[in-house]
matplotlib code that plots the C-alpha trace (Angstrom):
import matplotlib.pyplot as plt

x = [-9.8, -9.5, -11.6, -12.3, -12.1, -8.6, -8.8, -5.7, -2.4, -4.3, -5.8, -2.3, -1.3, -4.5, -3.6, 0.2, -0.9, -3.5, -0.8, 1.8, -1.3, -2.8, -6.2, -7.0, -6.6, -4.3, -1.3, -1.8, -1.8, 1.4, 2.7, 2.1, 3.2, 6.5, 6.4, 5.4, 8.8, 10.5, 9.4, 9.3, 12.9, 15.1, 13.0, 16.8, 18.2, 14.7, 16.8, 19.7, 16.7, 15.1, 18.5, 18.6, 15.7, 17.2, 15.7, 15.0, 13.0, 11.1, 10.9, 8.8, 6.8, 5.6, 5.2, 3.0, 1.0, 0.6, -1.0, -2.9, -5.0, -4.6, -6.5, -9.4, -9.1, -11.0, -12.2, -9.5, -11.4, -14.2, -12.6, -9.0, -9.0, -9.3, -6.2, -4.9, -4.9, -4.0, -0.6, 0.3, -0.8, 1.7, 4.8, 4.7, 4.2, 7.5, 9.2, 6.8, 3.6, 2.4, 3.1, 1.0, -1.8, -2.2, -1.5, -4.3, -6.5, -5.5, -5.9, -9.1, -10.6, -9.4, -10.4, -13.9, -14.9, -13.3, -10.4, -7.7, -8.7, -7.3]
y = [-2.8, 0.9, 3.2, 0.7, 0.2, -0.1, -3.3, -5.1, -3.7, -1.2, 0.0, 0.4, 2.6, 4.9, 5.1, 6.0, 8.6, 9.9, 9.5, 12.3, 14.4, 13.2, 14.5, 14.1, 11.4, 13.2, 12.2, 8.6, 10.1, 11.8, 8.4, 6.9, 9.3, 8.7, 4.8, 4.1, 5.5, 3.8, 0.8, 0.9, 2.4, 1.9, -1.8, -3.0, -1.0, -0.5, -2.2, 0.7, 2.9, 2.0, 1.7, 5.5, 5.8, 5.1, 2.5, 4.7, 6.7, 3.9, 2.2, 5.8, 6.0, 2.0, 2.7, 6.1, 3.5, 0.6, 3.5, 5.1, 1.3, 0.5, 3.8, 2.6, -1.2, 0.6, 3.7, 4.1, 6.3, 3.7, 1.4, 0.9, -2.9, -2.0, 0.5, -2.2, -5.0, -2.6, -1.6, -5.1, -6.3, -3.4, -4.1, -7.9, -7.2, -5.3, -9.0, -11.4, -11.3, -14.5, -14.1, -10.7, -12.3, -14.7, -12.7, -9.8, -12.7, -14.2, -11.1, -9.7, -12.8, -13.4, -9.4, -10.0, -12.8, -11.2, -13.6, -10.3, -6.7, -4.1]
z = [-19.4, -20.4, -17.3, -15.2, -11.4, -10.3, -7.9, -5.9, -7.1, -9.3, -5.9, -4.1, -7.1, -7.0, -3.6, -3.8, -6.7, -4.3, -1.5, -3.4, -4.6, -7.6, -7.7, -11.2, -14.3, -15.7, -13.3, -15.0, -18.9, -17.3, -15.6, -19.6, -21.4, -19.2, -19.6, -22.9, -24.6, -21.9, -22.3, -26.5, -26.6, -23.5, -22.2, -22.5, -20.0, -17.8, -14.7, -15.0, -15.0, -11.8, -10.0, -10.0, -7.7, -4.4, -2.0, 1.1, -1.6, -3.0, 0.5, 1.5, -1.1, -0.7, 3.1, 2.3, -0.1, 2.3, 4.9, 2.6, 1.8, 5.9, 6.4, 5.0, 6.6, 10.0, 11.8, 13.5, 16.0, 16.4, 19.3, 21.1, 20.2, 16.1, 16.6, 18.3, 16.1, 12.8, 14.4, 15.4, 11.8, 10.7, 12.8, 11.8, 8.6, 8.7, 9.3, 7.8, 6.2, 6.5, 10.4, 10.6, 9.0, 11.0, 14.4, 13.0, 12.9, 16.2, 17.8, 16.3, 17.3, 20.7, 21.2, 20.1, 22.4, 25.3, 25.7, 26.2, 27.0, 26.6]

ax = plt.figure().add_subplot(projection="3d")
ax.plot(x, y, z, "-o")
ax.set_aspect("equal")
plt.show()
């Protein structure tokens, strides 16, 4: 689809775009104009490529990303318990996924009815 909305990993990249200061549509005309020759004349060696970013560096930019998308998840300023259950989403997600997902869950829930307080 050529100018549509950008949905699930689309989003995450708006967001990291938006995230270093992309403000415009241009930064992706730039981002294509970049990839297009790559991909047509060096797809070959595309792996050698990317192992010149370092990983710190691409670990900070998908960490700036992932924030960017959580900062729209919930007011963070609405209530101590939302705040609560974003950050302990966030550190398990650091370990495993499947295991923060479940334990936001667990702990939205068991926040709402009144099980734990904070």
């Amino acid at each position: 689809m050529i100018g549509a909305v950008p949905m699930c990993h689309g989003a995450g990249g708006m967001a990291g775009h938006v995230a270093f200061g992309a403000r415009t549509g241009g930064s992706l005309v730039i981002l294509g104009v970049v990839l297009v020759p790559v991909a047509l004349f060096f797809s070959g060696s595309v792996q050698t490529l990317l192992q010149i970013f370092p990983s710190p560096l691409l670990g900070v930019i998908l960490f700036l990303t992932g924030a960017q998308l959580a900062l729209g998840s919930c007011d963070f300023g609405k209530t101590k318990a939302d705040r609560f259950v974003s950050l302990v989403t966030a550190a398990c997600a650091v370990w495993n996924i499947g295991v923060a997902f479940v334990a936001g869950i667990l702990i939205y829930h068991l926040l709402k009815r009144g099980w734990v307080r904070l």
